[in-house]
Kinemage of the C-alpha trace (Angstrom):
@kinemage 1
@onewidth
@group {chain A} dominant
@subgroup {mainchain}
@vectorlist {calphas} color= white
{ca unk a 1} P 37.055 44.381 97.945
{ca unk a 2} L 40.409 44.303 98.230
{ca unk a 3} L 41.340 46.990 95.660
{ca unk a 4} L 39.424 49.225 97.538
{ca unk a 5} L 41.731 49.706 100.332
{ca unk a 6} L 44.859 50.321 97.900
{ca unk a 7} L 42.983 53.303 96.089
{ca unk a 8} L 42.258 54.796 99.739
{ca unk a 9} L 45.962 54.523 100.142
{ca unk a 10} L 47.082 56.149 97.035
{ca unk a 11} L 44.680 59.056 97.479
{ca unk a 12} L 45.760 59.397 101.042
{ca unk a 13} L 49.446 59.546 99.885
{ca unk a 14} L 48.546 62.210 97.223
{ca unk a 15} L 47.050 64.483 99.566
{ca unk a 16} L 49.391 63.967 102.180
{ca unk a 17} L 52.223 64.985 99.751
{ca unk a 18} L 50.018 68.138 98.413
{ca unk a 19} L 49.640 69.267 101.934
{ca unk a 20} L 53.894 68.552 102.684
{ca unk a 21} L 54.254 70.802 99.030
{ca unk a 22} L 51.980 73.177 100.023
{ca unk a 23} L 53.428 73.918 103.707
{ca unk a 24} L 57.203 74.081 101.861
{ca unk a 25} L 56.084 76.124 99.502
{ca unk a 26} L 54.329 78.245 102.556
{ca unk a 27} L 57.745 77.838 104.481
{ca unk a 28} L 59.837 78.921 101.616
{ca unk a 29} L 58.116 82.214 101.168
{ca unk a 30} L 57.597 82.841 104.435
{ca unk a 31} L 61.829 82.971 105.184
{ca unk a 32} L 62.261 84.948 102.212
{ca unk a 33} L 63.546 82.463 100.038
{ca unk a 34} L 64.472 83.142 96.567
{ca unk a 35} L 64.869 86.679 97.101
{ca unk a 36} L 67.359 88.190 94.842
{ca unk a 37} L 67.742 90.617 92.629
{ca unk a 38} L 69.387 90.554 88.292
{ca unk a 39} L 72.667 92.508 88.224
{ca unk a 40} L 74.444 92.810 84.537
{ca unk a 41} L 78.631 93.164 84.132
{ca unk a 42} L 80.677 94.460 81.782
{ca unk a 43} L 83.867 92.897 81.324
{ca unk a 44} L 86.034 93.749 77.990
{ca unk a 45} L 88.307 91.084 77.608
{ca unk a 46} L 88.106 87.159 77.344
{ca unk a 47} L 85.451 85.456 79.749
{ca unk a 48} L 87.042 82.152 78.858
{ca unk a 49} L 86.139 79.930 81.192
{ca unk a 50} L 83.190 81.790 82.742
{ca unk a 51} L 79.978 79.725 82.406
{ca unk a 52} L 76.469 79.770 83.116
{ca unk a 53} L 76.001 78.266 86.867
{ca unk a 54} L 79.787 79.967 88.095
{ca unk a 55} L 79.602 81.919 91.826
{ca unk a 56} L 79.321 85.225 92.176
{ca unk a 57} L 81.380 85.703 95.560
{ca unk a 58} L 81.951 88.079 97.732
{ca unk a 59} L 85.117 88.224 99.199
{ca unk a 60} L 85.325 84.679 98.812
{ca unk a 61} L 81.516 84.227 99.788
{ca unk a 62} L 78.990 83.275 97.788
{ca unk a 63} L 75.924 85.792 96.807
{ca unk a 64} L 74.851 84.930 93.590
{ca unk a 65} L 75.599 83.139 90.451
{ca unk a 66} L 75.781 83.356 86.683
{ca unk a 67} L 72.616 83.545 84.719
{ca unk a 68} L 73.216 84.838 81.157
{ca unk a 69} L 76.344 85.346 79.047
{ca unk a 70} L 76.557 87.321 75.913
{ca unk a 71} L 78.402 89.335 73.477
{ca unk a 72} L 77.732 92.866 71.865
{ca unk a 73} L 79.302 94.112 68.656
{ca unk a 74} L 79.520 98.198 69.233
{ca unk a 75} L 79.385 99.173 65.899
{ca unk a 76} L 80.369 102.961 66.567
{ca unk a 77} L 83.366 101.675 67.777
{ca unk a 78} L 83.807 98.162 66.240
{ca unk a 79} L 84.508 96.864 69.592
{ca unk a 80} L 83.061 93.663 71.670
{ca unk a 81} L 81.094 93.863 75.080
{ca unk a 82} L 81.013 91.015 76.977
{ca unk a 83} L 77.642 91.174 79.516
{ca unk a 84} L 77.600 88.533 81.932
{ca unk a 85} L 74.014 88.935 83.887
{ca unk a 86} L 74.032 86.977 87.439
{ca unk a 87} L 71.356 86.772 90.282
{ca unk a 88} L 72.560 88.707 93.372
{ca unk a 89} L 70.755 86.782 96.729
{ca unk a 90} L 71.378 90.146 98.975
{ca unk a 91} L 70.019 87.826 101.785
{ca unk a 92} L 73.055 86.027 101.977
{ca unk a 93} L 75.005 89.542 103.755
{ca unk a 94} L 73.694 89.272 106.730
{ca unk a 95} L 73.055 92.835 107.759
{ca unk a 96} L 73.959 94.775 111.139
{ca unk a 97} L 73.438 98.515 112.178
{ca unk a 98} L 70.064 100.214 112.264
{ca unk a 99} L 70.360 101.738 108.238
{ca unk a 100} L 67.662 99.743 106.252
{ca unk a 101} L 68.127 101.479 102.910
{ca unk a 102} L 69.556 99.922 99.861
{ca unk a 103} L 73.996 100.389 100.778
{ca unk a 104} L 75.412 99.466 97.402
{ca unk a 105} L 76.045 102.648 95.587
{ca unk a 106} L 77.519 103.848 98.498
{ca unk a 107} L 79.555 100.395 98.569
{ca unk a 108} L 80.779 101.178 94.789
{ca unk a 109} L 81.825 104.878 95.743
{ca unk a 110} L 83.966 103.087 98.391
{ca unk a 111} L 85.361 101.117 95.243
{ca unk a 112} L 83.562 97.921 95.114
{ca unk a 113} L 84.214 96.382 91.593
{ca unk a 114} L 83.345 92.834 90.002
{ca unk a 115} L 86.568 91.373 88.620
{ca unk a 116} L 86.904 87.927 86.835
{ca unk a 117} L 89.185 85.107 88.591
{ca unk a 118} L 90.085 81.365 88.656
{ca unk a 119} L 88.291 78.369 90.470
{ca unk a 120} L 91.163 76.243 89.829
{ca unk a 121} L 94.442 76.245 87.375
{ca unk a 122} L 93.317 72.963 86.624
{ca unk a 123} L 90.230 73.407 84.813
{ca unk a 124} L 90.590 77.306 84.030
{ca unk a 125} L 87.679 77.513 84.933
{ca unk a 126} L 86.161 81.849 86.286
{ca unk a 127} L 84.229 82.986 89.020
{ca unk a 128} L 83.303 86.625 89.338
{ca unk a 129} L 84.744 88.515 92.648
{ca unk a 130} L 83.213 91.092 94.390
{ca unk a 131} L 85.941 93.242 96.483
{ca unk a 132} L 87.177 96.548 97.110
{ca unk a 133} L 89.525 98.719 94.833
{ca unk a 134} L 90.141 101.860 96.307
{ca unk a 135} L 90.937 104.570 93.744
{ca unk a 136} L 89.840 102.475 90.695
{ca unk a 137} L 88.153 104.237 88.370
{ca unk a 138} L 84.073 104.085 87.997
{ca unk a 139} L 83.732 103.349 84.231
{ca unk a 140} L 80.060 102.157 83.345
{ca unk a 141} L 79.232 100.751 79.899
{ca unk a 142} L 77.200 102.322 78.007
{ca unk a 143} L 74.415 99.125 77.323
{ca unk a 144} L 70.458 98.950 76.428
{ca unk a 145} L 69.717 96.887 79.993
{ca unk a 146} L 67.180 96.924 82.921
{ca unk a 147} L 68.962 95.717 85.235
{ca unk a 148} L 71.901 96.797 87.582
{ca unk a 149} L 75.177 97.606 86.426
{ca unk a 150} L 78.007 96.375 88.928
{ca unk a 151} L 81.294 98.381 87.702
{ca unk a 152} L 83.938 96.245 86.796
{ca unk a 153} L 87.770 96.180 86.728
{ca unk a 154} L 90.852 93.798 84.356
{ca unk a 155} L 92.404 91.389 85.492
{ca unk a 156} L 96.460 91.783 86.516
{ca unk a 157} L 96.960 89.544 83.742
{ca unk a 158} L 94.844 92.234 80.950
{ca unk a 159} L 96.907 95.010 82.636
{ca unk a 160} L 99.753 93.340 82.003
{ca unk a 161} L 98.747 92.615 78.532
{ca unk a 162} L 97.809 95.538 77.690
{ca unk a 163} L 100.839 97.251 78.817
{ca unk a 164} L 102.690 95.057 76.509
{ca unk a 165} L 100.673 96.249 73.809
{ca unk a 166} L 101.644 99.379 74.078
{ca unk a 167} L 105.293 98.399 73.872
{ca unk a 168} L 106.460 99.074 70.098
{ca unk a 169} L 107.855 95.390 69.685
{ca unk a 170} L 109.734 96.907 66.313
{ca unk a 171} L 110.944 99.781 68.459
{ca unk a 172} L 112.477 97.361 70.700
{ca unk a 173} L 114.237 94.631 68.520
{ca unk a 174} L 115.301 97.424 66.829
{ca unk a 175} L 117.118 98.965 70.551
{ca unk a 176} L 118.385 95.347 71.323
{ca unk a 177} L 120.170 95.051 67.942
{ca unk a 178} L 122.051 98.325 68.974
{ca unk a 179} L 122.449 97.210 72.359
{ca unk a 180} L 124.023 93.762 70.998
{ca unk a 181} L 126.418 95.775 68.150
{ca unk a 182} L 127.192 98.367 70.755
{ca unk a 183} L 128.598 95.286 73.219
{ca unk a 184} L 129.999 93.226 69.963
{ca unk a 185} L 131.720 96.360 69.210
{ca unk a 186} L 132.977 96.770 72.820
{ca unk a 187} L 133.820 93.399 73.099
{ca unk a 188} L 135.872 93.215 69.472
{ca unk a 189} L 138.118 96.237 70.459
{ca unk a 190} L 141.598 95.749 70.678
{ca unk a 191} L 141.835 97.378 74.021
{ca unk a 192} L 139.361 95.291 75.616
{ca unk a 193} L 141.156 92.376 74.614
{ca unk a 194} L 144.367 93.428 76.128
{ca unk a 195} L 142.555 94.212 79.187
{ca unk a 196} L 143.829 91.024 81.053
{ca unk a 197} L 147.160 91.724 80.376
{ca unk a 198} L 146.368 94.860 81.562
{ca unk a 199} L 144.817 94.165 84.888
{ca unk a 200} L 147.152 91.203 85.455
{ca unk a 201} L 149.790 93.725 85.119
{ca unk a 202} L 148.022 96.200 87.748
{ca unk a 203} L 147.504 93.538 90.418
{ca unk a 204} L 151.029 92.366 89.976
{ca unk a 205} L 151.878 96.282 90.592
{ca unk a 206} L 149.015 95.785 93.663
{ca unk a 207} L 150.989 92.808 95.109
{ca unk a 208} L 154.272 94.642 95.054
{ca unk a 209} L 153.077 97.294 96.696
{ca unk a 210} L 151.502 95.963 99.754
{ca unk a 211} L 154.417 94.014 100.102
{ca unk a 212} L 156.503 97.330 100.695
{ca unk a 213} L 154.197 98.356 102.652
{ca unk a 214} L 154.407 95.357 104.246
{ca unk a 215} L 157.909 95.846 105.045
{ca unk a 216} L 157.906 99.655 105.891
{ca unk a 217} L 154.851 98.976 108.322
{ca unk a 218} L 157.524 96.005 110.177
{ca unk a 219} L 160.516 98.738 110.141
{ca unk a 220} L 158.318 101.698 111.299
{ca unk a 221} L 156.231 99.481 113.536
{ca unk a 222} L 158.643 99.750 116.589
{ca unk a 223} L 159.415 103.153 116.198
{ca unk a 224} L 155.776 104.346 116.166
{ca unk a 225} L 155.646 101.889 119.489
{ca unk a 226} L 158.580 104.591 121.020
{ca unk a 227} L 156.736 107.720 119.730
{ca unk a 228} L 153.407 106.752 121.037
{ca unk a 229} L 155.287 105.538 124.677
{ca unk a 230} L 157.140 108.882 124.530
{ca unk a 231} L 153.419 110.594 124.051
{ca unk a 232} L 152.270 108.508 126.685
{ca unk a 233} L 155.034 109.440 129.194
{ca unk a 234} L 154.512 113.382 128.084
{ca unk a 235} L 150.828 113.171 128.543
{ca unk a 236} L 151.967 111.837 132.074
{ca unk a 237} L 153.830 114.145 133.386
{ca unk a 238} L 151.670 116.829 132.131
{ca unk a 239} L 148.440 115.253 134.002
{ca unk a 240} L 151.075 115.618 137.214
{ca unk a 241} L 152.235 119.140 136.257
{ca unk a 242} L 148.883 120.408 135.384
{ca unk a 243} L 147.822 120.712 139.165
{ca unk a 244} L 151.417 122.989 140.017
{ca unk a 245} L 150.971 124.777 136.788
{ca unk a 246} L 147.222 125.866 137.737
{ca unk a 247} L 147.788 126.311 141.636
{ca unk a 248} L 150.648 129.235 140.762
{ca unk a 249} L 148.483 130.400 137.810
{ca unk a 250} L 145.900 130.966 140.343
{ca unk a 251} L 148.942 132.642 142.937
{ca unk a 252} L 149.612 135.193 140.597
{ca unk a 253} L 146.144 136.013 139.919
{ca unk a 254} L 145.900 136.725 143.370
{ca unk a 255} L 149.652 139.360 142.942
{ca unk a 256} L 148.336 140.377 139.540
{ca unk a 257} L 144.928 141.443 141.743
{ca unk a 258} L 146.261 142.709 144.176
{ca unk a 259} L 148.886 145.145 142.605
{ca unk a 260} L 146.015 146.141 140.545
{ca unk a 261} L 144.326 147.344 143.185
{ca unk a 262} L 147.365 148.914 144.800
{ca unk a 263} L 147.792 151.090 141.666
{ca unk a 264} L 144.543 151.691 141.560
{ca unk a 265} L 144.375 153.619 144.676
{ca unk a 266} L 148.066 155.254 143.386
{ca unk a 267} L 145.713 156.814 140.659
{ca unk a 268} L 143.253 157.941 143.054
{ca unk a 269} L 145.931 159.305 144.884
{ca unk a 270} L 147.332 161.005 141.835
{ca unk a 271} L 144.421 162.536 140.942
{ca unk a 272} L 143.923 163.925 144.386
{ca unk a 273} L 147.353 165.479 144.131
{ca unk a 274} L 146.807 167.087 140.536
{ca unk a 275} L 143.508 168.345 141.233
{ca unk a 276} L 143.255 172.023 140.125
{ca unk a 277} L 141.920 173.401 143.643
{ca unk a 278} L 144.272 171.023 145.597
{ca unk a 279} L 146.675 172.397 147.656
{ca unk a 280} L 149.762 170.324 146.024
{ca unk a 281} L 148.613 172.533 143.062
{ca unk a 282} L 148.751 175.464 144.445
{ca unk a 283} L 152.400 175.556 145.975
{ca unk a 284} L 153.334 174.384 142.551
{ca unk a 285} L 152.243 176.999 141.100
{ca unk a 286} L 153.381 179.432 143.165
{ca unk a 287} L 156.767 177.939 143.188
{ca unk a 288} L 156.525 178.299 138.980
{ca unk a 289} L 155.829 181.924 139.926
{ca unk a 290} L 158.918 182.162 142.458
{ca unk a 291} L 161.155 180.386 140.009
{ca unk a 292} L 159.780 182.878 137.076
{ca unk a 293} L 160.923 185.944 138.900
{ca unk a 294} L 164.385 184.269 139.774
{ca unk a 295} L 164.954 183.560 136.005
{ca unk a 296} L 163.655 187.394 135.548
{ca unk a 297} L 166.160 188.604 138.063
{ca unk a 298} L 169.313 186.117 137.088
{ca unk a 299} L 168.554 187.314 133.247
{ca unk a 300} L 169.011 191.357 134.255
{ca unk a 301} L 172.106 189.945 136.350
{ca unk a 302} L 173.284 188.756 133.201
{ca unk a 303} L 172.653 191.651 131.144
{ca unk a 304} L 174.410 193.787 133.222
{ca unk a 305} L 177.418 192.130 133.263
{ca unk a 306} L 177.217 191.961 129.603
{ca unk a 307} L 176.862 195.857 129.449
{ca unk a 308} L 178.908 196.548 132.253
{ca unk a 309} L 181.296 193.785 133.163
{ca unk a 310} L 183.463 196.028 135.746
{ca unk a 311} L 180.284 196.407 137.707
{ca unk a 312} L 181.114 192.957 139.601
{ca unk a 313} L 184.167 194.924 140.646
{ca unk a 314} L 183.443 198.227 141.354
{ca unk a 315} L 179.105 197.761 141.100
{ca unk a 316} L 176.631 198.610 139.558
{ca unk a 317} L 176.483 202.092 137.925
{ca unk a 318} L 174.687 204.726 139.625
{ca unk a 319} L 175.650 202.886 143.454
{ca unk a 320} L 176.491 205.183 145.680
């Protein structure tokens, strides 16, 4: 009898915690849970420290994880892949606007790129970041997968390297012997050595001279003091002058005006006089005539006393 009881307890516990499962399970799908989506990334160098389980964050947020890691062997090109799948939970953006469609291509064109980084310089351990490169290049890989491709970009630190790998390490060593003879060289010359002497020489030359100048600036000091209170006193008296000097300037503007005018109206006088119809001009000229025919007459007087010279005494032949 009294097992009976205990067996009605068990089975009551075992359905009650099928019905809890159940109405999680019912919860669970009902809010969407476990909705997310296989993304695959290329990445070309060393995913050292990237393992199975690390975040895949969005600017610092998390919206996915690590899945799969593995590496392909591109025979055309005898070069290694590294494809890191992850699950991307695109519930975890929580979304605002009224645009429903799928946004991430248009999110890569904008330059949204995966790019490897550390959890801690402790453990070197990776996490892959999602963020924004503006101008970075799109460069897909070319791999057999169903899934979808997130673009990816180096690290500063494979930039970096891979800059120095382009540096001819020969090439240099080979420039910074040269450099190092070159300065040897420089340094083993016999006029670098004696360029102490040399410039202990020049500031001794330096010291002597700004000592004489020194001394001419002391003896030329007070005379510059009388030359620039001489200036002063000029300047002075011409600030007083200046006032008399402009009040007559502006007197004899007013003569210099007014005689203008005066011989102006002389002119206009003049040229009333001299006008051809004016009568100035015409007892001139008739004065020219009157003196014309008393030159004629005194020039027959003349020739008749030339001809006859007793005619002033006895007259002129053929008088009666």
């Amino acid at each position: 009898m009294s097992e009976k009881p205990h067996t009605v307890a068990i089975g009551a516990f075992i359905v009650g915690a099928g019905l809890i499962a159940i109405s999680l399970a019912i919860f669970l799908l009902g809010s969407n849970f476990g909705d997310k989506e296989k993304v695959v990334m290329v990445f070309d160098g060393s995913v050292k420290g990237l393992n199975i389980g690390a975040p895949l964050a969005l600017r610092g947020v998390q919206v996915g994880q690590v899945t799969d890691i593995d590496i392909i062997l591109d025979e055309d090109t005898v070069e290694l892949i590294m494809v890191v799948e992850a699950d991307f939970h695109s519930k975890n953006i929580r979304r605002k606007g009224s645009t429903e469609g799928d946004l991430t291509e248009e999110l890569i064109e904008r330059g949204l790129r995966a790019q490897l980084n550390t959890q801690s310089l402790l453990t070197g351990l990776l996490f892959i970041q999602l963020d924004f490169h503006p101008g970075s290049k799109l460069v897909l890989a070319d791999i057999d997968s169903p899934y979808f491709q997130f673009p990816t970009v180096p690290t500063d630190m494979e930039r970096i390297s891979r800059k120095l790998q382009d540096i001819d390490i020969s090439k240099l060593t080979s420039d910074l012997e040269n450099v190092a003879n070159g300065i040897n060289a420089f340094v083993s010359n016999k006029e670098f050595q004696a360029m102490p002497a040399t410039l202990k020489t020049t500031l001794e030359s330096l010291t002597g001279l700004s000592k004489q100048l020194q001394q001419q600036l002391a003896t030329t000091a007070p005379k510059l003091d009388k030359v620039l209170d001489g200036a002063a006193t000029t300047v002075a008296a011409v600030n007083t002058e200046l006032p008399i000097l402009s009040a007559m300037a502006r007197d004899n503007l007013k003569v210099l005006n007014t005689a203008i005018a005066a011989f102006e109206n002389t002119m206009e006088d003049l040229d009333g006089l001299l006008a051809y119809d004016s009568a100035t001009m015409y007892q001139l000229n008739q004065a020219r005539r009157e003196l014309a025919l008393a030159g004629k007459a005194v020039q027959e007087l003349a020739d008749t006393l030339e001809e006859q010279p007793e005619s002033l005494i006895r007259g002129k032949r053929g008088d009666k």
